[in-house]
C-alpha positions as CSV (number, residue, x, y, z in Angstrom):
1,X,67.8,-182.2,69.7
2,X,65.0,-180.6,71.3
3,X,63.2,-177.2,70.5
4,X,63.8,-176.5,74.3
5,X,68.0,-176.6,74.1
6,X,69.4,-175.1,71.1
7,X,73.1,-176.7,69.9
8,X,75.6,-173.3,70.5
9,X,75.7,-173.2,67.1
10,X,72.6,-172.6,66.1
11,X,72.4,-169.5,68.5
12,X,72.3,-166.5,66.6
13,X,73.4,-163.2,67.5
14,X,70.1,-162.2,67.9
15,X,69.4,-164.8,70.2
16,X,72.3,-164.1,71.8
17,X,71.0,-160.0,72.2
18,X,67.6,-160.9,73.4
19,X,65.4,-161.4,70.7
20,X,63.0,-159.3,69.7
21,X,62.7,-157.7,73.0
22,X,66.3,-156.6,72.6
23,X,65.5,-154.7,69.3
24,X,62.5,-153.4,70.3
25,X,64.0,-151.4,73.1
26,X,67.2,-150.4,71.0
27,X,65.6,-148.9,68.2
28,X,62.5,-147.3,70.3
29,X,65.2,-145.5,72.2
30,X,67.2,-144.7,69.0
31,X,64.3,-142.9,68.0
32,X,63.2,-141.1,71.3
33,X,66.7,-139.6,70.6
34,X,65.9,-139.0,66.6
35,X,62.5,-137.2,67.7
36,X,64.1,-134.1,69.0
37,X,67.5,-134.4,67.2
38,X,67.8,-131.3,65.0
39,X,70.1,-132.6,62.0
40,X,68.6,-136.1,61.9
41,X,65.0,-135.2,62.3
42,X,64.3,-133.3,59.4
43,X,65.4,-136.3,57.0
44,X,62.4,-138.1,58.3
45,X,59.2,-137.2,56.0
46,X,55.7,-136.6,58.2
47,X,54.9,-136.3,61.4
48,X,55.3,-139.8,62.8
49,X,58.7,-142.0,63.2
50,X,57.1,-145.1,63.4
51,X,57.4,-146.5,60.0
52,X,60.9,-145.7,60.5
53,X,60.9,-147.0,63.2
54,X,59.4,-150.2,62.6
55,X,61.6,-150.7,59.3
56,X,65.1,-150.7,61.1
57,X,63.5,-152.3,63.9
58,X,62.8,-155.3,61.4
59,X,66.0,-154.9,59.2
60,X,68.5,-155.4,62.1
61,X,66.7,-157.9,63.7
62,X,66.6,-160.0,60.5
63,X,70.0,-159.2,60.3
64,X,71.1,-160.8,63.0
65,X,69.3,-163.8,62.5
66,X,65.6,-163.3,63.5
67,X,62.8,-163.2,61.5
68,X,62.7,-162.3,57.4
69,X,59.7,-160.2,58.2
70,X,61.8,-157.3,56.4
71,X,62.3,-158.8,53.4
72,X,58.9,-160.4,53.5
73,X,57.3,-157.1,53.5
74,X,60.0,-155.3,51.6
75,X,62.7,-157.1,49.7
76,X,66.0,-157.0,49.8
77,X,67.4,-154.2,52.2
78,X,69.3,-152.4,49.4
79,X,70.0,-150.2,52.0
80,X,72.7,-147.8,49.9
81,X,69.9,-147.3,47.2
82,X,66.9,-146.8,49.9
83,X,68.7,-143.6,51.3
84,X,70.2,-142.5,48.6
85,X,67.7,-139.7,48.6
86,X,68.5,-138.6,51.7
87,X,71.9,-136.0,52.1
88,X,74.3,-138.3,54.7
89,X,77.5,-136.0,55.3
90,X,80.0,-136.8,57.8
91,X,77.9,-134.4,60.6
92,X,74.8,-136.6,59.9
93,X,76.1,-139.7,60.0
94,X,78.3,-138.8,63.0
95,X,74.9,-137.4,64.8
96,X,73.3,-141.2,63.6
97,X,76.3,-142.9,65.5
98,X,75.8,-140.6,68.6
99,X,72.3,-141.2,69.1
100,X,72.3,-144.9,68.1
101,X,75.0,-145.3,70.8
102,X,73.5,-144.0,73.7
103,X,70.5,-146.2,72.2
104,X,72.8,-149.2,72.7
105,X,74.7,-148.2,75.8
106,X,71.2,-147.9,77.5
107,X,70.2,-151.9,76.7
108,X,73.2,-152.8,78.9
109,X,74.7,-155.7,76.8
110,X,77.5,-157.8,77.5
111,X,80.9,-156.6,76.3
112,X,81.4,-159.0,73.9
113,X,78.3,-158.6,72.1
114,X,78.2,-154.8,72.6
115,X,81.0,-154.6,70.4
116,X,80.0,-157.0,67.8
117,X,76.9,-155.0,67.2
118,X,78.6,-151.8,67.6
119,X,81.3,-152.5,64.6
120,X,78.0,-153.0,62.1
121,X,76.9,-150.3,63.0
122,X,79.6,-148.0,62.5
123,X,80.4,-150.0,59.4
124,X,76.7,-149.2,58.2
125,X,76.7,-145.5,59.2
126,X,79.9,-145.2,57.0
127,X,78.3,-147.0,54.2
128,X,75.6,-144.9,54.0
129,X,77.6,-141.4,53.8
130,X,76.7,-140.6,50.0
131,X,78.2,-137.1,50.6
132,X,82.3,-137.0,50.5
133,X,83.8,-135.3,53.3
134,X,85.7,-133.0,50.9
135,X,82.8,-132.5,48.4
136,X,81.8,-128.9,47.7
137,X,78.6,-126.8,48.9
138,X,75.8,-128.2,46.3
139,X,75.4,-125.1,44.9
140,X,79.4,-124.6,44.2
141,X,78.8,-124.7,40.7
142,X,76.0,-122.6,40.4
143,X,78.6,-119.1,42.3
144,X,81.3,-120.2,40.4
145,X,82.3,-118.6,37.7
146,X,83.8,-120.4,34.3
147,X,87.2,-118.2,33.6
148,X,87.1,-117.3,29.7
């Protein structure tokens, strides 16, 4: 088989999504949002996004089947340890979802695929909540006092 005409089966999703291009714009416009987003913004150390930018950017296309320029550069994702320093409630990760949505309503996918990215990604967001919905204030412990 020729390089030209790829067998359906070896199309990937992100062939399918458009390839680099495809990622580029999704996560540039996730993070136009995440620039001026008051709850996610401040989880972001320094001044500049674009390391952050450039690491999802490379995750999720390797994700879906592009290049292992993440892993190359980074090792495995480990993505529940890598934010693990970062306080992920329920608002937090329902402000990520929000602004990665418009981010993905903007590229205009198909349906089909639309979807199909859009379950990861609420199945990621979820994953990376490391503060319980019915956890107390961090300092609970510290105005309670211990009954004698």
């Amino acid at each position: 088989m020729s390089d030209e005409k790829k067998a359906p089966l070896d199309v990937t999703p992100y062939d399918r999504f458009g390839g680099e291009p495809f990622f580029h714009g999704l996560v540039s416009a996730f993070y136009a949002r995440v620039a001026h987003d008051p709850v996610l913004r401040p989880m972001y150390p320094g001044a500049d996004l674009a390391g952050a930018e450039r690491r999802l950017r490379l995750f999720l296309m390797q994700y879906w089947g592009g290049p292992h320029t993440y892993d190359d550069e980074r090792g495995h994702p480990r993505l529940r340890m890598r934010h693990a320093g970062f306080p992920i409630d329920s608002v937090a990760r329902d402000r990520w979802l929000t602004l990665m949505h418009d981010a993905v309503v903007e590229q205009e996918m198909d349906a089909a695929a639309e979807t199909e990215l859009w379950a990861y990604l609420v199945g990621a967001a979820f994953a990376m909540q490391n503060i319980p919905d019915d956890a107390p204030p961090p300092n609970a412990m510290e105005a309670t006092e211990v009954p004698k």
